[in-house]
C-alpha positions, 0 to 999 in steps of 0.5 A, a space after each residue: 223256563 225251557 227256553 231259558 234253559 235252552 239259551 244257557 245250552 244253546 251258547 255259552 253267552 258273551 260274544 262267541 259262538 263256543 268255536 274256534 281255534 286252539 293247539 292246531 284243533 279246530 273246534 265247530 258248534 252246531 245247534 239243532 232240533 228234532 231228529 234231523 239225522 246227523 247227530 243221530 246217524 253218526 255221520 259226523 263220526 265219519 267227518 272226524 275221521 277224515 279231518 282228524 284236527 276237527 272237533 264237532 260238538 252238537 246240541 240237539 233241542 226235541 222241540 223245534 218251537 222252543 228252540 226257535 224261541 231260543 235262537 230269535 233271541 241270540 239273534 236278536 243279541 248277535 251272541 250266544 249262537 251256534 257256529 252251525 244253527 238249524 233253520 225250519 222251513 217254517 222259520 226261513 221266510 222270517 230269517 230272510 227278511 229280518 236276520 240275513 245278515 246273521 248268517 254267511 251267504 252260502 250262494 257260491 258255495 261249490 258243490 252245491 248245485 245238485 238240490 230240487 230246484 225250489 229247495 234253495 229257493 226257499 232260504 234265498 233273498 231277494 238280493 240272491 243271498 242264501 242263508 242256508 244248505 237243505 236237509 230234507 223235505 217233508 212228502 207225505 205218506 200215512 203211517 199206521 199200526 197194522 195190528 190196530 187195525 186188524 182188530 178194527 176189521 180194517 185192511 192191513 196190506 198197506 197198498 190196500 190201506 193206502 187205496 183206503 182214502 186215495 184221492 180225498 182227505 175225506 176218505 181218511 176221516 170216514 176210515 176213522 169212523 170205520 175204525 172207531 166203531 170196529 175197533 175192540 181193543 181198549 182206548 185207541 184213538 184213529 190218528 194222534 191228533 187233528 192238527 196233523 191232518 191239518 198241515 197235511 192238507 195245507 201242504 198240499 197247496 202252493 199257497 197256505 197263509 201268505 201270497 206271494 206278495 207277501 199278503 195274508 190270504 188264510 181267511 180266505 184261501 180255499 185250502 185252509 178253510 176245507 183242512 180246518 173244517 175237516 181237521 174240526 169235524 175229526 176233533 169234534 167226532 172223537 177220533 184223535 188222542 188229542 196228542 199234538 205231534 212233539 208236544 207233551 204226551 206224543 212221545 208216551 203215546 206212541 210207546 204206549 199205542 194210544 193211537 192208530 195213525 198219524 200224517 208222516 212226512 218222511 222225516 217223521 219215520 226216525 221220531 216214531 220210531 225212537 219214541 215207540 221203542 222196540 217193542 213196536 217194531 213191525 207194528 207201524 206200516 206205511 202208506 201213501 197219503 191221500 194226496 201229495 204235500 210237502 211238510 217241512 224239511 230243513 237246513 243248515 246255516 253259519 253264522 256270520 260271526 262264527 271264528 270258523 265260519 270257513 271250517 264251518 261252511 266246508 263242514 254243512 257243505 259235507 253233510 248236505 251232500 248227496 252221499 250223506 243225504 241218502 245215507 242219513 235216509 237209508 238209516 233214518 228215513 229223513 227224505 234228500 233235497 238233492 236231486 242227486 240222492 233221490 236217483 241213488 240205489 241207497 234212496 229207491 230200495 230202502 226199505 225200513 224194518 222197524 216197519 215192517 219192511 216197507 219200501 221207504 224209498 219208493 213210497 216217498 219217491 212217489 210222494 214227493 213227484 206229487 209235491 207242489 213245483 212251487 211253495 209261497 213262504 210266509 214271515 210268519 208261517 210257523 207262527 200260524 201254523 202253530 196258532 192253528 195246531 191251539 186252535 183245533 185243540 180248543 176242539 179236541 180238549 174244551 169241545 169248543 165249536 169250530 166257529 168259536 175256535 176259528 174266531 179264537 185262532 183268527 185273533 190269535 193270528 192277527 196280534 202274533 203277526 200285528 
């Protein structure tokens, strides 16, 4: 039912995608998820200011999920879209291969040759076509509430906390035991749930589900069976809240501190922060991950059939500069794709008062040199990814073992991709 809601707000049905041209007024749909910045930042403020004859009209969907579901199917009728949508990392492969011609090819587009060098490459298609302009990326840190672990017996000096699990995901977990047994504070769980330490771990591989064929290697690729034997053992022994990141129950659960960690990529910052409200603020801290990865990032395409696909284009073209790339960082914390925006003063001093003053900036620019040079998409990434998220809530919420819920996901996987 949410996603039938989402088709009605992410269209207005018929041929059209909302935009157009009408009394010398040039009005541009976009459709997003999550808290992708630009909305949020008010940087489309900015860009009405500067080009008074155009109007910009935004739909923000919380779940990245739903939204898909919603977008596959106005691709699938080439109608109802946005003139704008938003494209996961985790969807971008299977965009390529089967939705390329839904979307402008934003190749030659001028201006647009300052991002990392594998970020474009990720919405490229074989034939050199690319379907969209990089937001953000994903490094990873940790983030944490210091006061939680004070009561724990835990260190709070987030260099020392970071120095707490350097080097091996492991480390993170047995800290997770030393929390559960210091912790004297009511029912505070370690982290918000065992899928998040899961993606991070398979982020920190070029490779996760697929190869670079195109064939796939989840069963057997080394990376996945060591995050979900860990990401099991933490489900098993108690130390998450059970609480899937931006499913039902997160977001009360970080305003009402059920949990006392969770694997932040940047991206992640604005989401904690809106969701455990004010009266949080200077409770959360950050610290650097165990081990570098890339979780996510995103981008912005026009569609094909948009009546002001140029307007269009110029406009994510703007917003994807390096200037609003570490604007929308220094506000929200969303980490640039741009090479450019990364050396700027506004990335490497920032630092987030909401907490507690931790230098964002520096902590993420660190994090994203650890980040693999190359990144093998799959079709059928987000699926999977998705798919293992259930499974390791078998674990966490049926006490199922990890046998019974790998071979659960296993078949799961091989009828969604089938």
């Amino acid at each position: 039912m949410a996603a039938l809601g989402l088709l009605s707000a992410c269209g207005g049905g018929g041929g059209g995608t909302g935009g157009g041209v009408k009394d010398g007024k040039t009005t541009i749909t976009m459709g997003l998820f999550g808290v992708m910045g630009i909305k949020e930042s008010g940087i489309l403020d900015e860009y009405e200011k500067q080009h008074p004859n155009v109007e910009v009209k935004v739909d923000v969907a919380g779940d990245e999920q739903t939204y898909y579901t919603a977008l596959q199917t106005h691709l699938t009728a080439n109608s109802g879209l946005k003139d704008i949508q938003g494209i996961e990392i985790g969807r971008a492969k299977e965009l390529i291969d089967t939705r390329a011609d839904r979307f402008v090819d934003l190749a030659k587009v001028p201006g647009t040759d300052h991002y990392l060098p594998w970020k474009q490459n990720q919405v490229t298609g074989k034939d050199g076509k690319v379907i969209g302009l990089g937001t953000d990326t994903g490094p990873m840190a940790v983030c944490y509430r210091k006061d939680y672990f004070k009561q724990a017996g835990l260190p709070t000096d987030r260099d020392e906390v970071g120095k707490l699990w350097a080097g091996d995901w492991k480390k993170y977990v047995e800290a997770g035991e030393k929390f559960k047994a210091g912790f004297k504070g009511g029912k505070v769980a370690f982290m918000d749930s065992s899928s998040g330490l899961f993606n991070a771990m398979i982020y920190g591989d070029s490779q996760q589900f697929y190869d670079k064929s195109g064939k796939l290697i989840y069963q057997d690729n080394p990376a996945v069976a060591d995050a979900w034997d860990l990401s099991a053992k933490a489900g098993a022994a108690g130390l998450s809240a059970k609480l899937r990141q931006f499913q039902p129950g997160w977001d009360p659960g970080l305003a009402n501190g059920t949990f006392a960690t969770a694997v932040c990529p940047a991206w992640m910052l604005a989401q904690i922060s809106e969701k455990a409200g004010p009266k949080n603020k200077g409770k959360w801290d950050v610290a650097k991950a165990p081990k570098g990865a890339n979780w996510g990032g995103s981008f912005l395409g026009v569609m094909e059939k948009s009546p002001v696909k140029d307007e269009a284009t110029k406009l994510i073209a703007w917003l994807t500069a390096p200037e609003q790339q570490a604007r929308i960082f220094k506000e929200l914390g969303n980490f640039p794709s741009s090479e450019k925006a990364l050396a700027s003063p506004e990335v490497m001093n920032a630092k987030s008062d909401y907490f507690d003053g931790a230098p964002i900036g520096q902590i993420f620019a660190a994090a994203a040199k650890d980040i693999p040079d190359e990144q093998v998409l799959g079709r059928k990434d987000g699926t999977i990814k998705d798919i293992f998220s259930q499974g390791l809530r078998l674990i966490e919420t049926q006490h199922k073992s990890a046998d019974e819920a790998w071979k659960t996901t296993d078949e799961r996987i091989q009828k969604a991709v089938g």
